[in-house]
C-alpha positions in Angstrom: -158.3 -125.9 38.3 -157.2 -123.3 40.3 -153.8 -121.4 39.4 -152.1 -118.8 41.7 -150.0 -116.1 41.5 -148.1 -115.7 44.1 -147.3 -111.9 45.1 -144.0 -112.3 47.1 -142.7 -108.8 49.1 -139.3 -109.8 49.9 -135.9 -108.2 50.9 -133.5 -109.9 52.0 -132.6 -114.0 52.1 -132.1 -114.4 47.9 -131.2 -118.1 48.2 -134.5 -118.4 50.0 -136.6 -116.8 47.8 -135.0 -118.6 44.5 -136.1 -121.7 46.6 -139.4 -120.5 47.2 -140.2 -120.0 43.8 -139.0 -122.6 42.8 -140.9 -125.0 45.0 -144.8 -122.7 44.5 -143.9 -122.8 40.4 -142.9 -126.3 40.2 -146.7 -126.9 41.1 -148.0 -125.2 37.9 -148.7 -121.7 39.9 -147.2 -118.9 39.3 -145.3 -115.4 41.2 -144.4 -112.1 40.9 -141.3 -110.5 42.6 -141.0 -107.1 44.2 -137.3 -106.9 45.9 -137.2 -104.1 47.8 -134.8 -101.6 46.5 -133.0 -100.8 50.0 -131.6 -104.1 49.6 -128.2 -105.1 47.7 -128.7 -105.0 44.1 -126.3 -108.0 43.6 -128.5 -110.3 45.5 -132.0 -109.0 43.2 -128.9 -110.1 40.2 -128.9 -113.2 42.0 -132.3 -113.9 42.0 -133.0 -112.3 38.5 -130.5 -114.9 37.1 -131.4 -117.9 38.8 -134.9 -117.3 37.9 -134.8 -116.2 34.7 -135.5 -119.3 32.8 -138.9 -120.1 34.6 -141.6 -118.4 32.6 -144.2 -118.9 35.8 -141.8 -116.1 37.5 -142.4 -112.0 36.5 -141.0 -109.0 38.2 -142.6 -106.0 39.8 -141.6 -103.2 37.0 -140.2 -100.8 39.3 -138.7 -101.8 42.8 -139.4 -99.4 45.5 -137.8 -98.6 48.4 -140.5 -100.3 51.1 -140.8 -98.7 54.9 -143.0 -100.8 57.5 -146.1 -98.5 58.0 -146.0 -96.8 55.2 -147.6 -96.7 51.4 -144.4 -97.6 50.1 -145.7 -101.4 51.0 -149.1 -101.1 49.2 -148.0 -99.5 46.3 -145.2 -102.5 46.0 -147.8 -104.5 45.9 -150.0 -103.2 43.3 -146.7 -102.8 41.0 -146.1 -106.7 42.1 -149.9 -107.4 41.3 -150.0 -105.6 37.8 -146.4 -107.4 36.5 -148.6 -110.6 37.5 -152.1 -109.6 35.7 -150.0 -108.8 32.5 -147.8 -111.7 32.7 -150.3 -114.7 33.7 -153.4 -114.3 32.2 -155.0 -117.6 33.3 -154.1 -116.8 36.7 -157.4 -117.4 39.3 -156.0 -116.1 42.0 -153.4 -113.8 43.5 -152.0 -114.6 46.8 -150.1 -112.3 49.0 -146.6 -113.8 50.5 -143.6 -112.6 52.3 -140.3 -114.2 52.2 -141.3 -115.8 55.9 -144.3 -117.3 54.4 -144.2 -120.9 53.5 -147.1 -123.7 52.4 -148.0 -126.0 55.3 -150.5 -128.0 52.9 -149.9 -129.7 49.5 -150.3 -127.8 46.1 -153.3 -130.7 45.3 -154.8 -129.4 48.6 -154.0 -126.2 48.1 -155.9 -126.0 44.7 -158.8 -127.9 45.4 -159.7 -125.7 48.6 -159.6 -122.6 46.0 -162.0 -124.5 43.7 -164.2 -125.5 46.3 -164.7 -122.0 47.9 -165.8 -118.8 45.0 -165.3 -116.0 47.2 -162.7 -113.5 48.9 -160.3 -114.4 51.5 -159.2 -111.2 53.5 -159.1 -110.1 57.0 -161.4 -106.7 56.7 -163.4 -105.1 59.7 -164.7 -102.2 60.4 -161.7 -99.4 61.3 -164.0 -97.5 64.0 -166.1 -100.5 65.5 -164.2 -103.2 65.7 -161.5 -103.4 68.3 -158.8 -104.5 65.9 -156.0 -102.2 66.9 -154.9 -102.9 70.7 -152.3 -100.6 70.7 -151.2 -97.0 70.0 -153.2 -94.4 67.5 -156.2 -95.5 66.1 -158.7 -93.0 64.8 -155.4 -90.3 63.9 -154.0 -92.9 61.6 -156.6 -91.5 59.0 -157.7 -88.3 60.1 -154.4 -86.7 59.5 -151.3 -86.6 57.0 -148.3 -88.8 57.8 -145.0 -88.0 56.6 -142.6 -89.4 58.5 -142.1 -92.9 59.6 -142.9 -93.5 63.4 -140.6 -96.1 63.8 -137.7 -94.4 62.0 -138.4 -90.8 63.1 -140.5 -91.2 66.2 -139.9 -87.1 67.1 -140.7 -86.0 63.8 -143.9 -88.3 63.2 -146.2 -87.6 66.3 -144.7 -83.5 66.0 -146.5 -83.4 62.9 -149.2 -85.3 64.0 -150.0 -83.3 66.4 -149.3 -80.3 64.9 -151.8 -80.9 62.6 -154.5 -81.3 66.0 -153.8 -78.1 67.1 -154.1 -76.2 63.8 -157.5 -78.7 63.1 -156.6 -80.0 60.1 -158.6 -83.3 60.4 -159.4 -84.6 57.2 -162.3 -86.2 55.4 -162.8 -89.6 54.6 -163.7 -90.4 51.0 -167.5 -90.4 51.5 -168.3 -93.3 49.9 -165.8 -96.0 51.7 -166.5 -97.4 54.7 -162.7 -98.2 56.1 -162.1 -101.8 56.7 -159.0 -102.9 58.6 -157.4 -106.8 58.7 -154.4 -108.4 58.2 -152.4 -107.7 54.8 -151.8 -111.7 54.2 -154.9 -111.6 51.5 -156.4 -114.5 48.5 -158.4 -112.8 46.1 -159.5 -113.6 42.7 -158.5 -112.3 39.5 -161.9 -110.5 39.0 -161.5 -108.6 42.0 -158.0 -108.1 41.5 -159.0 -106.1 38.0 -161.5 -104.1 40.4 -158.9 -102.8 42.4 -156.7 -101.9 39.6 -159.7 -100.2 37.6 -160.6 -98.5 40.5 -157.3 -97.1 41.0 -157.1 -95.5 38.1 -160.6 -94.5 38.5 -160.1 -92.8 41.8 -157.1 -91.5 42.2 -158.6 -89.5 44.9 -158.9 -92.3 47.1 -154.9 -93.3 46.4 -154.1 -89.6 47.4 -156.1 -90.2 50.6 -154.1 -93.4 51.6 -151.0 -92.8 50.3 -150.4 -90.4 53.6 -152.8 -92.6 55.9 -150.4 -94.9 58.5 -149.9 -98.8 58.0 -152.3 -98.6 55.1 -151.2 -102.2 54.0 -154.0 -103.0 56.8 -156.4 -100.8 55.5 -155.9 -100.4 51.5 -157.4 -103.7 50.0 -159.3 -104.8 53.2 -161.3 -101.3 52.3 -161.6 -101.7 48.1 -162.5 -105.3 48.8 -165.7 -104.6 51.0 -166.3 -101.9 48.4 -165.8 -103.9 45.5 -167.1 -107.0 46.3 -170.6 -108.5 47.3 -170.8 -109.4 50.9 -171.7 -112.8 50.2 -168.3 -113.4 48.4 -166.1 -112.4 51.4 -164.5 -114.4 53.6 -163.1 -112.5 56.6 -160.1 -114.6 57.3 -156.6 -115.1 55.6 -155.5 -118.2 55.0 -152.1 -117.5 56.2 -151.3 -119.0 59.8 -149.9 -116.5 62.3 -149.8 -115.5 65.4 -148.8 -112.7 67.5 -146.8 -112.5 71.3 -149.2 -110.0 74.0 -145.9 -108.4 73.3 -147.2 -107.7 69.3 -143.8 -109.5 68.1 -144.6 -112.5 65.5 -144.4 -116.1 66.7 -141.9 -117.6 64.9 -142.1 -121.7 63.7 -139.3 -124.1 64.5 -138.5 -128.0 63.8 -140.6 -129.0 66.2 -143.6 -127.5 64.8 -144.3 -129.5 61.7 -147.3 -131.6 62.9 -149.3 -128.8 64.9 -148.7 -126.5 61.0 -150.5 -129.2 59.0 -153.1 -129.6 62.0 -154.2 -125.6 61.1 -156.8 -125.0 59.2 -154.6 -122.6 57.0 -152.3 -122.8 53.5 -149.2 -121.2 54.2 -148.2 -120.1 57.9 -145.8 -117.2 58.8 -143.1 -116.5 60.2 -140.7 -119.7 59.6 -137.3 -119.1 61.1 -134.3 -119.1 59.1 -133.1 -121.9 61.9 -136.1 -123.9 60.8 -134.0 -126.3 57.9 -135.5 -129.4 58.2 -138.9 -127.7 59.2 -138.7 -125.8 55.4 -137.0 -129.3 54.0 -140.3 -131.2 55.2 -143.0 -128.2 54.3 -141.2 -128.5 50.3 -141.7 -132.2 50.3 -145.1 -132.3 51.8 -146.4 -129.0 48.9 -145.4 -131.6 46.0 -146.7 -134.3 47.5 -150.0 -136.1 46.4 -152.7 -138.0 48.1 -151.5 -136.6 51.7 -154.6 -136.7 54.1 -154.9 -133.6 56.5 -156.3 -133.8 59.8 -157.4 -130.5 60.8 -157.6 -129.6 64.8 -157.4 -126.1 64.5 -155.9 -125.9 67.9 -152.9 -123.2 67.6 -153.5 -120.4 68.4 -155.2 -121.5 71.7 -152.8 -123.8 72.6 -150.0 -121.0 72.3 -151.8 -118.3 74.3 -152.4 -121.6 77.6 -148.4 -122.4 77.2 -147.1 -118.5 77.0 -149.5 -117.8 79.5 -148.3 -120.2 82.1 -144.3 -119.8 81.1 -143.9 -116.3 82.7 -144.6 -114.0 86.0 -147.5 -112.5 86.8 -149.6 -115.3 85.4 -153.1 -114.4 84.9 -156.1 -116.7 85.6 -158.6 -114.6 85.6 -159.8 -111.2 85.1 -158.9 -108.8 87.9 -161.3 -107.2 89.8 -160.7 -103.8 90.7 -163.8 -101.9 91.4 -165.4 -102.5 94.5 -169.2 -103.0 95.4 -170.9 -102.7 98.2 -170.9 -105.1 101.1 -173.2 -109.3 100.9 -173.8 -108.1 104.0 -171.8 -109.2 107.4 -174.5 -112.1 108.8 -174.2 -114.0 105.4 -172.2 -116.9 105.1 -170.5 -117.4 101.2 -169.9 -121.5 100.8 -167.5 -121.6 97.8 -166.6 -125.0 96.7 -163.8 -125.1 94.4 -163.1 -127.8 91.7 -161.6 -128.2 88.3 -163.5 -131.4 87.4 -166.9 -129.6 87.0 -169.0 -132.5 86.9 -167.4 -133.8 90.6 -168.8 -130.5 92.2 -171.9 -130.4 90.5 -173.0 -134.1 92.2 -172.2 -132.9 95.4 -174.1 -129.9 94.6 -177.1 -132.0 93.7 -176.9 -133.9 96.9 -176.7 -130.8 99.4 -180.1 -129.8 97.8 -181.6 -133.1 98.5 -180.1 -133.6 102.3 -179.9 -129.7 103.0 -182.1 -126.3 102.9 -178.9 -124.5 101.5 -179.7 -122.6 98.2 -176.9 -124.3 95.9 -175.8 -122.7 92.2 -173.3 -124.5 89.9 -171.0 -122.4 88.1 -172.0 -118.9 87.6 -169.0 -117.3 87.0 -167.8 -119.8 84.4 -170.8 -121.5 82.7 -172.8 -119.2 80.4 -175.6 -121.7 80.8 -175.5 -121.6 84.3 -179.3 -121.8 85.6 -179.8 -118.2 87.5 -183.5 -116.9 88.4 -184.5 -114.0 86.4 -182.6 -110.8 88.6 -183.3 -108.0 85.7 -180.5 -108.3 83.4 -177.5 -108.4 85.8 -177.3 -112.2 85.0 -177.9 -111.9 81.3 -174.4 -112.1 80.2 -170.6 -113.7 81.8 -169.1 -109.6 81.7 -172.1 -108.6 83.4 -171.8 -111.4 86.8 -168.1 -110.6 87.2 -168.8 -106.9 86.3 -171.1 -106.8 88.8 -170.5 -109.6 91.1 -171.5 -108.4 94.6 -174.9 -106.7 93.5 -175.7 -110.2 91.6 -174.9 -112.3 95.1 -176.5 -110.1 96.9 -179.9 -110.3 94.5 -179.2 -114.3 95.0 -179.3 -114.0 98.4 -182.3 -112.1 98.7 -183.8 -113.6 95.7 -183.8 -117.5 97.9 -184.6 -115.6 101.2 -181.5 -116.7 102.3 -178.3 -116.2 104.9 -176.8 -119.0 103.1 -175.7 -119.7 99.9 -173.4 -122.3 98.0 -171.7 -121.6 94.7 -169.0 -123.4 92.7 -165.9 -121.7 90.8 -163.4 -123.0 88.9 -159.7 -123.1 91.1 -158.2 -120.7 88.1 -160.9 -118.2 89.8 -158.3 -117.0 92.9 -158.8 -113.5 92.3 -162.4 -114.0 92.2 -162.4 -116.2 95.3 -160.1 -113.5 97.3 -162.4 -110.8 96.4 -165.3 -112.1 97.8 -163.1 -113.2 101.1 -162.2 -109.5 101.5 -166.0 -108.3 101.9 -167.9 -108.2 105.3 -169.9 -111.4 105.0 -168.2 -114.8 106.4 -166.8 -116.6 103.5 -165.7 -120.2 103.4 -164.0 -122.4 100.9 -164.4 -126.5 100.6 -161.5 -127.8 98.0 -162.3 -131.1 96.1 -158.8 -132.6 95.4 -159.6 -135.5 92.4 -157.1 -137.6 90.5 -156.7 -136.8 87.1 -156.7 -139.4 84.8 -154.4 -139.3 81.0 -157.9 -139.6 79.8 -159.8 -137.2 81.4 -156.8 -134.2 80.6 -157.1 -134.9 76.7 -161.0 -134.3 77.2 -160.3 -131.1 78.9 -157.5 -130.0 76.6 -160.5 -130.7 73.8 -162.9 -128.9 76.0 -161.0 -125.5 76.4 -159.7 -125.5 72.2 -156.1 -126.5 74.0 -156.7 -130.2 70.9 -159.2 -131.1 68.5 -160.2 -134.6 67.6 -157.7 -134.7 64.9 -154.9 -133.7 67.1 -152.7 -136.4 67.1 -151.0 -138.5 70.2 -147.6 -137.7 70.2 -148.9 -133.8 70.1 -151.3 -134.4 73.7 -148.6 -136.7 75.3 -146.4 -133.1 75.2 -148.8 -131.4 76.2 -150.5 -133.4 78.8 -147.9 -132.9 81.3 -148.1 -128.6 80.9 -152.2 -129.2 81.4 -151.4 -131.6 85.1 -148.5 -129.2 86.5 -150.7 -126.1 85.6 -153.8 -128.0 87.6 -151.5 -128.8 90.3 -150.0 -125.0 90.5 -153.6 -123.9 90.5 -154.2 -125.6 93.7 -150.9 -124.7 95.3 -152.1 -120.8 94.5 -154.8 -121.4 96.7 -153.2 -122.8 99.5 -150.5 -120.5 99.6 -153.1 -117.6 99.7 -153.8 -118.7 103.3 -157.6 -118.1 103.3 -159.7 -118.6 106.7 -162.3 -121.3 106.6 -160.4 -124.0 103.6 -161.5 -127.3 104.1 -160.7 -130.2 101.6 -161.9 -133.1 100.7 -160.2 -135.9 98.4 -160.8 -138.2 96.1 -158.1 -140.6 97.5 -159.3 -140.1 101.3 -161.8 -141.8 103.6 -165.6 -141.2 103.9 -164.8 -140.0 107.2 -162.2 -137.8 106.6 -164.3 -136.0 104.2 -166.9 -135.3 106.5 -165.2 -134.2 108.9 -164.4 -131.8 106.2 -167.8 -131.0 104.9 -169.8 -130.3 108.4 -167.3 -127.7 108.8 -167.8 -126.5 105.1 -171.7 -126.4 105.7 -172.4 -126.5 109.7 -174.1 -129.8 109.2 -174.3 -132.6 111.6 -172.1 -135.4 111.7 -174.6 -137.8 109.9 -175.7 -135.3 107.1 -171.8 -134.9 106.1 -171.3 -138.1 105.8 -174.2 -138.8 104.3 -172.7 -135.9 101.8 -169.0 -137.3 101.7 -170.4 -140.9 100.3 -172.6 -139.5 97.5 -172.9 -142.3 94.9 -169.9 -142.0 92.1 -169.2 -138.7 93.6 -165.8 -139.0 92.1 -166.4 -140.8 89.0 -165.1 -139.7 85.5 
């Protein structure tokens, strides 16, 4: 069976790290300490003498003091990591915590994942290619020596950087690594722990190298590993639950999170507020507990970025477009039709090709799969149609030999819509207003990764109201946007009323609308 030692970087909180290992030990596992040395030395006594009777808890041998960016963190761990090889030989695995960290599965779960899965787990992707750092330096976090902290001395660290730019004093890379980056909440196993340490000793150019890099606790093991290790016995992902604010701050769990934790498909999650008391009280019960059945939706992280998204100004629902294309051309006529239940639009669609000459297209801008005639590319790929959304209507109209031409979108798609109203052709918009049904909001919430099958009922009956409000507030956008030429239909009016609607939508006669407005089930679930 599985046994892990647990490498906990800590520094402040004692009587929650005593708890902590305390509760991971009690399991049969086992964890190594570093304490950073900035911090009190009365509460590392603390901690020294409460623990000091549990033989599954070792020391790092020499407590550094730790800075956020800089080697000071990796090196802490390696001292944590060796006080753990020495002290716990059968250790499998060595998992990398911080004093935020706590389990959000059971120790029996916990154990038998490991034993299932022979391999790696670490963030690690590649430094240049990837895309994994959004913000500030990238490329100059290697390239040249770092002194200074840059969030302690901002002054100091970017005149030395750039210093260093003007005299040219790039540096190599150490030939033979290809630099990985990923997140520094890592599971590896004892054989590739001893790697990296042989390899440290082996290559003490390669420490020199990172020991001035910047944040190298994102690049230091996610590099060795890739190095180290067979492909085949990676997996790229930590199993450590966290997410991040398009702010970069850390997300921080609460009381109220319990149910959507054990939902992840993650061990520990991070960051647990020191609030949180019943949150940790139920997490210690549930790692000691046995037999406990996990249901695993996996819905998180999505489900944060729909609620932040729709809880502050300058909500976004689309991308913006800001270059502008040339003209559809000022005799065409643009027939949007605009509806969130996708499959409502698309029968209507299907019944204006049977009573009408009107090319129709479903929707383009939001289905991949979206049926488009071959046009050279331009419709190969979602980028490319909004990238280049005026050439590829254009090429659609000339493409059906056509003045006319109706497409659907998605209401989230205003920007979208207000762009094409701003070109010279005549562009008109027909809403379809539907009823939305408790059961037809926790299929979309499934659809869009908002819940998962396993997500359970008290979780969608919180979150159903957000999903009908933010459907609602999409329509209102639209409205208040004032746009010539919006027409609606509804699911709760008339045949009549609709078409009415729907010859002025497609300059149809009276008989062809209505035909139109009582297409069989039109509004069916």
């Amino acid at each position: 069976m599985a046994k892990i030692a647990f490498i906990l970087l800590c520094h402040k909180d004692p009587d929650a790290i005593i708890k902590q290992a305390q509760r991971l030990t009690a399991a049969g596992d086992y964890m190594s300490i570093h304490f950073d040395a900035r911090s009190d030395s009365t509460d590392f006594r603390r901690i020294t003498d409460a623990l000091k009777d549990n033989d599954h808890v070792t020391f790092a041998k020499k407590r550094l003091k730790c800075g956020w960016g800089e080697w000071s963190l990796v090196e802490a761990s390696l001292n944590a990591v060796k006080a753990a090889v020495a002290a716990f030989p059968d250790a499998t695995h060595f998992y990398m915590l911080s004093g935020d960290c706590m389990a959000i599965k059971s120790a029996e779960y916990t154990h038998e994942f490991l034993d299932n899965r022979d391999v790696d787990f670490i963030e690690s992707f590649d430094f240049f290619e990837s895309g994994w750092i959004k913000t500030g330096i990238q490329k100059e976090r290697l390239i040249y020596r770092h002194y200074f902290n840059e969030r302690q001395n901002k002054t100091l660290f970017y005149a030395a950087m750039n210093l260093q730019k003007r005299l040219g004093l790039e540096r190599p890379i150490p030939e033979d690594l290809q630099v990985q980056i990923g997140s520094q909440w890592w599971c590896l196993r004892r054989r590739t722990i001893e790697w990296i340490l042989q390899f440290c000793k082996d290559r003490p150019d390669v420490l020199r190298f990172f020991r001035t890099t910047w944040i190298p606790d994102e690049t230091f093991f996610q590099t060795l590993v890739r190095h180290l290790v067979p492909e085949q016995e990676i997996e790229n992902r930590t199993l450590t639950f966290l997410m991040f604010t398009d702010y970069g701050m850390p997300v921080n769990f609460y009381n109220d999170h319990y149910e959507l934790l054990l939902a992840q498909d993650f061990l520990f999650a991070r960051k647990i507020s020191p609030e949180a008391t019943e949150l940790k009280r139920r997490l210690g019960v549930l790692y000691a507990s046995e037999g406990t059945d996990f249901q695993i939706s996996n819905e998180g992280r999505s489900l944060f970025t729909f609620l932040t998204g729709r809880g502050r100004e300058g909500r976004r629902f689309a991308p913006r477009f800001w270059e502008n294309e040339g003209s559809l051309g000022r005799d065409r006529e643009m027939l949007i039709i605009v509806c969130k239940k996708w499959h409502v639009a698309k029968r209507l669609l299907a019944r204006m090709r049977q009573l009408t000459n009107v090319p129709a297209i479903e929707y383009l801008f939001n289905e991949e799969s979206c049926e488009l005639p071959d046009l050279g590319g331009i419709q190969s790929t979602m980028s490319k149609r909004h990238r280049h959304r005026r050439a590829l209507m254009r090429m659609l109209f000339e493409y059906y030999e056509t003045d006319k031409l109706v497409i659907c979108m998605d209401p989230a798609n205003l920007d979208l819509i207000q762009d094409f109203y701003g070109d010279r052709s005549v562009t008109k918009l027909l809403e379809v207003e539907c009823k939305f049904s408790e059961d037809y909001l926790i299929g979309h919430a499934k659809r869009v990764g908002l819940a998962g099958e396993a997500t359970s009922a008290q979780t969608l009956q919180r979150l159903l109201p957000t999903i009908r409000n933010d459907m609602l507030f999409e329509s209102d956008r639209i409205r208040d946007a004032n746009l010539p030429y919006h027409t609606r239909i509804r699911e709760t009016a008339l045949p009549d009323e609709n078409a009415q609607a729907i010859s002025q939508f497609l300059s149809v006669p009276p008989e062809t609308a209505h035909e139109l407005a009582q297409t069989h089930h039109l509004f069916a679930d």
